[in-house]
C-alpha positions, 0 to 999 in steps of 0.5 A: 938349195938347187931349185934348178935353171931358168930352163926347168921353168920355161923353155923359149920366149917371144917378147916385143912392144904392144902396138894400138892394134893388138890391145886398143879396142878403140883402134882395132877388134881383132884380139890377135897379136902381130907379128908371131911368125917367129913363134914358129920356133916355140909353137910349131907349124900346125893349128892348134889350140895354147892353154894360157895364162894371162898377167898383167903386171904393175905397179900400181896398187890396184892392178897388182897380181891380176891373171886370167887363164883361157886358150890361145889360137895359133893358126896359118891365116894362109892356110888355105892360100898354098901359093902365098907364104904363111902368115902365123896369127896367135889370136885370143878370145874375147873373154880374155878382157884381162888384155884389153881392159888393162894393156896398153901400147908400149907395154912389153909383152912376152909370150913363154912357153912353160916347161909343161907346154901351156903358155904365160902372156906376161904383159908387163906395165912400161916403165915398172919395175915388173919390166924391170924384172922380166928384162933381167930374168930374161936376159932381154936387151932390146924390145923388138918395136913390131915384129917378136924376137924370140929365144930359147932358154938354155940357162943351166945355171942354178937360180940365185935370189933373184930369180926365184923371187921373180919366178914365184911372184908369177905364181910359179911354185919352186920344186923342193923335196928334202927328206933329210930336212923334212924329218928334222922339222918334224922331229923339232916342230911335230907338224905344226907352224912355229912362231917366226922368230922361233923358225928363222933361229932353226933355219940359221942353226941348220946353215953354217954361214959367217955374218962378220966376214960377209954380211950381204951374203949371210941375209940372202942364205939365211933368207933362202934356207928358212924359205926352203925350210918353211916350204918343206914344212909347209907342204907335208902340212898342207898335204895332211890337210887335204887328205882329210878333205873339206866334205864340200865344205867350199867356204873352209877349202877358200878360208884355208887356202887364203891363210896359206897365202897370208901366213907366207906372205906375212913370214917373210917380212918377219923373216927379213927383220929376224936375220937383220936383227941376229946380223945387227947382234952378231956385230955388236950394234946397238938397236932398238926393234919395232919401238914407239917413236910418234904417233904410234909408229914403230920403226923396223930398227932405230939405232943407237936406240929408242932411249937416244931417240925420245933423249932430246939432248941426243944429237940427231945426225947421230940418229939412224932408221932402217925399214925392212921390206921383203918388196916395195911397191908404194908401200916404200913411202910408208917408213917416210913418217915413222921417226920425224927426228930423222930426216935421211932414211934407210930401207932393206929390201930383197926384191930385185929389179925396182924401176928407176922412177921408183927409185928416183922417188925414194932418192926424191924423198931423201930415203936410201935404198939398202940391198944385198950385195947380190941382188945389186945386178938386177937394177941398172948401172945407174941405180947400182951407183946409188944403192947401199949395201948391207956392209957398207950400212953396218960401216956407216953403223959404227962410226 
């Protein structure tokens, strides 16, 4: 499915180091940030007034997702002085407190100018992966230490995995519209929600891919058809509802708009596990999905099974777990205690760009990080050295 360019979505960016006087209220009260005159290029020469949009990006727990939305002053500080050159401020008002109460120096901030003319502030947390992620969405290759470097986005090529991970996870809807598919949802499902495994076998019946001759590449397009599939379902459900209204019913417009959030949220790890169970099959693996092993833990995949895994004769270096996670956050660490007979562990993940000290704790805590293939190219050359594929486990499977 072509959800278009880079370009589509954002058209130019700015992006340095947070220095103490642009976000310390300790150091300074000024609410502008320095060293703007190269967003001349994105904003323009006259004062004017930026619809914003401000996320703090981390990875930490309790920051996750945290956005505010206000208005930016962009204005010549000079404008009254026509014998000194110009000196461009972008100030921000003192209610935006998301920048102050959570930024700190050394953090990358980049300002990108939406393709429908607001802006997004993107500060995101150094050294997490959220910088991690923008870096390479970006293409940004140093972070300019005082002054904004700025660049306009002239990317045409299609969006891969990645990307459209990254460009959702800032909140940014991806256009999709398929009359032709819509009407076979419809036909098949009758506007209503499916289970998820009933969805990801009609999302894999509606592609053809080849899962024995490329399985790395297989999980990403099965992946990104039953997310496209399911959005187009999802919309004309959507719309249904809210043409019946909610009679100022505030309280069910909240509650319905959070179970749209959870049912997405809550599909595409069942999504994930769907097609890895169906490439396991497809290669004739033996696996038991979702078992008991101790303390009420149920793996995502033991292999050769639970049987072997609860036979204490059955040799454990012969034994293998496998997680699976749409993203990792700390919520990696919680596959460490699910089967104690199986020291090395594995865990699938489709999120591009993790930070290296996330990484590093993973390789700390002997688990192996398993990525398609694709994907790989968001992570450093260090990281790429570590990381498994997905054919490369399958191999390791066989033996």
């Amino acid at each position: 499915m072509n959800y278009g360019s880079l370009k589509d979505y954002y058209t130019a960016i700015g992006y340095k180091r947070l220095s103490a006087t642009e976000v310390d209220p300790n150091t300074s009260h000024g609410h502008e940030f320095q060293g703007v005159n190269a967003f001349r290029e994105m904003f323009g020469t006259e004062k004017r007034e930026l619809d914003a949009t401000i996320h703090y990006l981390s990875d930490s727990q309790d920051k996750e997702d945290l956005s505010q939305t206000g208005t930016l002053s962009w204005y010549d500080s000079r404008e009254n002085q026509p014998k000194r050159s110009a000196e461009y401020r972008l100030y921000y008002k003192q209610d935006l407190d998301l920048i102050q109460d959570n930024a700190k120096p050394g953090d990358l901030i980049i300002g990108a100018m939406r393709a429908n003319g607001s802006v997004d502030i993107l500060i995101a947390e150094s050294g997490s992966t959220w910088e991690q992620q923008l870096t390479w969405l970006f293409a940004i290759e140093e972070q300019a230490a005082r002054g904004y470097e700025t660049k306009v986005i002239t990317e045409q090529g299609t969006l891969d995995f990645g990307s459209q991970t990254i460009i959702e996870r800032l909140g940014i809807e991806l256009q999709v519209s398929d009359d032709t598919l819509l009407e076979g949802l419809l036909e098949t499902f009758c506007a209503t929600f499916p289970t998820t495994r009933v969805f990801s076998d009609y999302a894999r019946g509606t592609i053809s891919t080849d899962s024995k001759e490329d399985p790395d590449a297989t999980l990403i397009t099965w992946l990104e058809q039953e997310e496209m599939l399911f959005r187009l379902l999802e919309k004309h459900i959507i719309n249904e509802r809210l043409n019946q209204g909610f009679e100022n019913d505030v309280d069910g417009f909240i509650n319905y708009s959070l179970s749209v959030q959870n049912r997405r949220k809550s599909r595409a790890g069942h999504s994930l596990e769907n097609h890895l169970e169906q490439i396991f099959i497809e290669h004739d693996i033996r696996y038991s999905r979702g078992a008991v092993t101790e303390n009420r833990s149920r793996p995502d995949f033991l292999f050769p099974g639970i049987d072997a895994y609860h036979d204490s004769s059955f040799p454990e270096e012969k034994l293998t777990m496998l997680g699976a996670k749409t993203t990792c956050k700390d919520r990696w660490r919680q596959v460490l205690p699910e089967a104690k007979r199986i020291q090395h562990k594995h865990l699938c993940t489709v999120e591009p760009g993790i930070s290296e000290a996330q990484t590093r704790e993973m390789q700390h805590h002997d688990l192996q990080l398993v990525v398609p293939q694709n994907l790989q190219k968001t992570f450093t050359a260090t990281q790429q050295d570590w990381l498994m594929n997905l054919d490369s486990f399958i191999t390791r499977l066989q033996k």
